[in-house]
C-alpha positions as CSV (number, residue, x, y, z in Angstrom):
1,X,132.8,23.1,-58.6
2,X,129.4,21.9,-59.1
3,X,127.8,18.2,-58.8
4,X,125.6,16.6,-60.9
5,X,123.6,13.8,-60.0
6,X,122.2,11.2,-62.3
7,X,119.0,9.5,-61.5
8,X,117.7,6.1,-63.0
9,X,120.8,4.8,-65.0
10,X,120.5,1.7,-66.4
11,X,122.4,-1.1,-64.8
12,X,124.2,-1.7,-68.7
13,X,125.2,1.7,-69.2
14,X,126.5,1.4,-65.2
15,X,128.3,-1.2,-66.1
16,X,130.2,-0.1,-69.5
17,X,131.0,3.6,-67.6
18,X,132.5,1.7,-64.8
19,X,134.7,-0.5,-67.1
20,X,135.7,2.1,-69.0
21,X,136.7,3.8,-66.1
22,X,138.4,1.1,-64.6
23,X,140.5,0.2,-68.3
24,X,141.3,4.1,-68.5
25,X,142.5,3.6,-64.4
26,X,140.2,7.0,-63.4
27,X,137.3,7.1,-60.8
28,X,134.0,6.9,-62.5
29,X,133.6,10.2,-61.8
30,X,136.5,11.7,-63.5
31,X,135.8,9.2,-66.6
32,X,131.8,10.9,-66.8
33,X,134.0,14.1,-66.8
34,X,136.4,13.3,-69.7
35,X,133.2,11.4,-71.7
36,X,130.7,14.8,-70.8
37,X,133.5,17.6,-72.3
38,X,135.1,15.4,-75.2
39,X,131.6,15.2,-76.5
40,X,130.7,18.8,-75.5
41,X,133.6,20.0,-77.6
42,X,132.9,17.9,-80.5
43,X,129.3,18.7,-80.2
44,X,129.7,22.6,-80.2
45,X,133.3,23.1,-82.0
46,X,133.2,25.1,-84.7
47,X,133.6,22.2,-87.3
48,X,130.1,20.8,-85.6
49,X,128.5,24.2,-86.2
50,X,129.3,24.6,-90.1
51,X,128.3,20.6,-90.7
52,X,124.7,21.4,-88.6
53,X,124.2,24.4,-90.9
54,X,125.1,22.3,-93.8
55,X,122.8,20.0,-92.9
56,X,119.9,22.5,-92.5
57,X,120.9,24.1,-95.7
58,X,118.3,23.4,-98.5
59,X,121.1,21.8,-100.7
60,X,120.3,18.7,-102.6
61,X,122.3,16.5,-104.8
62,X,121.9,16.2,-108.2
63,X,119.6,12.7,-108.9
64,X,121.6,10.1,-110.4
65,X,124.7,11.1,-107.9
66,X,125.7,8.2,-105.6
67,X,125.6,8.5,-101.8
68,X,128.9,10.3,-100.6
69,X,128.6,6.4,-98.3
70,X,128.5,4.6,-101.2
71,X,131.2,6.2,-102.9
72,X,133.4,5.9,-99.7
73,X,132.5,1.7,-99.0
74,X,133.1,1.6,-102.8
75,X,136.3,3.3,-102.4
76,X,137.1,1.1,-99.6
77,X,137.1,-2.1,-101.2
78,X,139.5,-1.4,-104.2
């Protein structure tokens, strides 16, 4: 298995890894581990990989269309 080593991490971020770990009882270690591939797999599934090329596409909205955000907060508070 290979090791990684992580150089200059801020004290904060320190802090709220170790925490976490400690809450989810796992070593820091294996908490970096489940943090690294959880957002490895959400960052390269499939799903991610149509929504980036959406993104890129050249669709735009129609003008005069609300923000799907707006719709959803506006949604929300009915």
């Amino acid at each position: 298995m290979a090791t990684l080593h992580v150089r200059r991490l801020p004290e904060p971020l320190y802090h709220r890894l170790t925490k976490l770990a400690d809450q989810e009882h796992r070593s820091l270690s294996a908490e970096v581990r489940v943090l690294l591939e959880r957002e490895l797999r959400r960052t390269f599934s499939p799903a991610a990989k149509a929504l980036k090329a959406l993104d890129r596409s050249r669709f735009r909205p129609s003008r005069g269309v609300p923000p799907t955000l707006e719709l959803l907060r506006a949604d929300r508070r009915r």
